[in-house]
N, C-alpha and C positions, 0 to 999 in steps of 0.2 A: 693607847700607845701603838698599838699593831698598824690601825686603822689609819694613823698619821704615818706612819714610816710606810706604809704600801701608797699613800697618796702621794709621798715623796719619789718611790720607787717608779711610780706610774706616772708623775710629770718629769723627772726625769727620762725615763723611757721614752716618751713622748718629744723632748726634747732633742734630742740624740736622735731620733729618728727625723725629726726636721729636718736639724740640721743635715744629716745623711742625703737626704733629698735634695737639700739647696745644693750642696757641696754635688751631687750627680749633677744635678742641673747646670753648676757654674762649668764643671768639667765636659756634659756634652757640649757647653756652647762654645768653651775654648777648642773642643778638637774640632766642630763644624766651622771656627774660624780661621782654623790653622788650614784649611785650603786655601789656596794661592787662586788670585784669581784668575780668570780666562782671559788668556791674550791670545789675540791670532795676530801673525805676522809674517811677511815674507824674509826667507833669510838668503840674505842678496850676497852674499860670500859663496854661499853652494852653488844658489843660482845661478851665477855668472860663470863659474868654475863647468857646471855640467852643459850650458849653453854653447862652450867651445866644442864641445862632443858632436854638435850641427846635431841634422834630422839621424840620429843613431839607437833611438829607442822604440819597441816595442809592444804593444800587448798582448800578456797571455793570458789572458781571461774576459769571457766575452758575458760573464755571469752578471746580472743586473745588480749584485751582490756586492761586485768588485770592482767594476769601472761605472762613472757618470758621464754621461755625452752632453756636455753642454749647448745649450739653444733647443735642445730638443724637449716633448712634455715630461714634465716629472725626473727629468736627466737620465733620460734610456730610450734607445731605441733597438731592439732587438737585431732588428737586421743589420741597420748599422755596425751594432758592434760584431756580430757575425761575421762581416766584410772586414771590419776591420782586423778582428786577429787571422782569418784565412789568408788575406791579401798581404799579413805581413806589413801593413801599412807605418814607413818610417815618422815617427814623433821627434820634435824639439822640445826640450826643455822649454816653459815661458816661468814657470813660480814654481818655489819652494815652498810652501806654507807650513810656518811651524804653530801649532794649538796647544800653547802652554797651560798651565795649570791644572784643574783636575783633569781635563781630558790626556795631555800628556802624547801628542798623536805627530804624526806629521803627513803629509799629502802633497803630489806633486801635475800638477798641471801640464798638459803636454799640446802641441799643437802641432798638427799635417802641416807641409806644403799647402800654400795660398790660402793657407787658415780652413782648410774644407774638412774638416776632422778637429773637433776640439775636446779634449777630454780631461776628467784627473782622477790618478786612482791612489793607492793608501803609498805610501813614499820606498816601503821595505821588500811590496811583494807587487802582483800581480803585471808585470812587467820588466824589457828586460833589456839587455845592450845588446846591439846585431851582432857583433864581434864577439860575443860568447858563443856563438856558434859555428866558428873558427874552426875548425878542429884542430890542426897544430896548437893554438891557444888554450882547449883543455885543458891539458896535465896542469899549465899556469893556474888556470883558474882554480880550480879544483885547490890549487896546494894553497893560494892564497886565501880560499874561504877555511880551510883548514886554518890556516895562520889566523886569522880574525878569530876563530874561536879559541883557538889558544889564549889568545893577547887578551879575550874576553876572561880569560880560567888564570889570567897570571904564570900561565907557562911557555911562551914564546920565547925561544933563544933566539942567538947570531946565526947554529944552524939550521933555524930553518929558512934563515936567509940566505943561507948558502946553496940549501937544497932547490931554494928558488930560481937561485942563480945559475944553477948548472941547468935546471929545466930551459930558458932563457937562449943559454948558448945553445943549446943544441937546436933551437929554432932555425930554420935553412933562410924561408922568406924574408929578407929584407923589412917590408912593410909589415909585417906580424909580429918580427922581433921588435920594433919600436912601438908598437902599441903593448907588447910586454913589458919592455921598458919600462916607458912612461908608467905603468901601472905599478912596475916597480917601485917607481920613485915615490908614486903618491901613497904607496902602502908603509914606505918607511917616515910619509909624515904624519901620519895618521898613527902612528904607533909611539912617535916622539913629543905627537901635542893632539889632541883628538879634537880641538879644534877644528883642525882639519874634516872635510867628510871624506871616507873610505874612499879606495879608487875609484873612478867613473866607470870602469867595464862592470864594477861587483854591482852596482846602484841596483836595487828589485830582487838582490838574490835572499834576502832576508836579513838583512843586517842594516843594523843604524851608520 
């Protein structure tokens, strides 16, 4: 009798451990299915939006790490990019590419005048808007990237759009208050539909 109830005990056991296995295995394949798959795409809303900004972008990293020089071997060339961030050299927007799925990424393509500079670096960082170098335009920017991480934490009021406002007026230049402005504008649509992408002067400061 012992001998039968342990052999019961032991295909049971046995059983229950299969099962445990199949049941791991149905459940790794369901979570290895559950990524999404890779789509690359240009997303032509942004595109065309930061293409009005003309030749206004820069790069700040000349690291093989962080920009690719298209047409060139292997997408680098050292000196080039050397020249490039020294010289200051102004970029146009050409593509947005957004890398859905598990990568999760975005990259942005930029191109010189007469095409003689082609590049693309990661979409948030290593580049940047000439006009952030403004300096009347600092304090703006500054409180604006400040705003972004708010609106990211859920605590962005009215006043800090007010605080932004007064920054603004007190701008003397003409032409630096309208590019305040304008950034004005895009940050308060960017906060009502994020649809929208961030203002054009933030584009490369670290933020989606």
């Amino acid at each position: 009798m012992k001998n039968i109830a342990k052999s019961i005990l032991f295909l049971t056991g046995t059983t229950i451990l299969a099962l445990s296995l199949t049941v791991g295995v149905k459940a790794d394949n369901q979570s290895i299915q559950k990524w999404p798959a890779e789509h690359i795409y240009v997303d032509k809303a942004v595109t065309h939006r930061l293409q009005q900004e003309g030749y206004a972008y820069r790069i700040s990293s000349s690291s093989r790490d962080d920009i690719q020089i298209l047409g060139q071997k292997n997408k680098y060339n050292k000196k080039i990019a050397n020249k490039i961030v020294k010289d200051k050299i102004n970029f146009k927007v050409k593509k947005v590419w957004v890398y859905s799925g598990a990568t999760g990424s975005e990259s942005i393509e930029l191109v010189s005048k007469n095409n003689k500079y082609h590049v693309s670096v990661d979409y948030i960082i290593d580049y940047y808007h000439k006009d952030t170098k403004i300096k009347a335009l600092k304090p703006v920017i500054k409180q604006e990237l400040r705003m972004l991480d708010k609106n990211e934490r859920g605590k962005l009021f009215q006043k800090d759009f007010a605080k932004l406002n007064k920054l603004i007026i007190k701008i003397k230049n003409p032409n630096n208050r309208q590019i305040a402005e304008k950034s004005y504008q895009q940050l308060q649509q960017f906060v009502k539909n994020n649809k929208y992408d961030i203002p054009s002067i933030l584009v490369g400061q670290g933020f989606y």
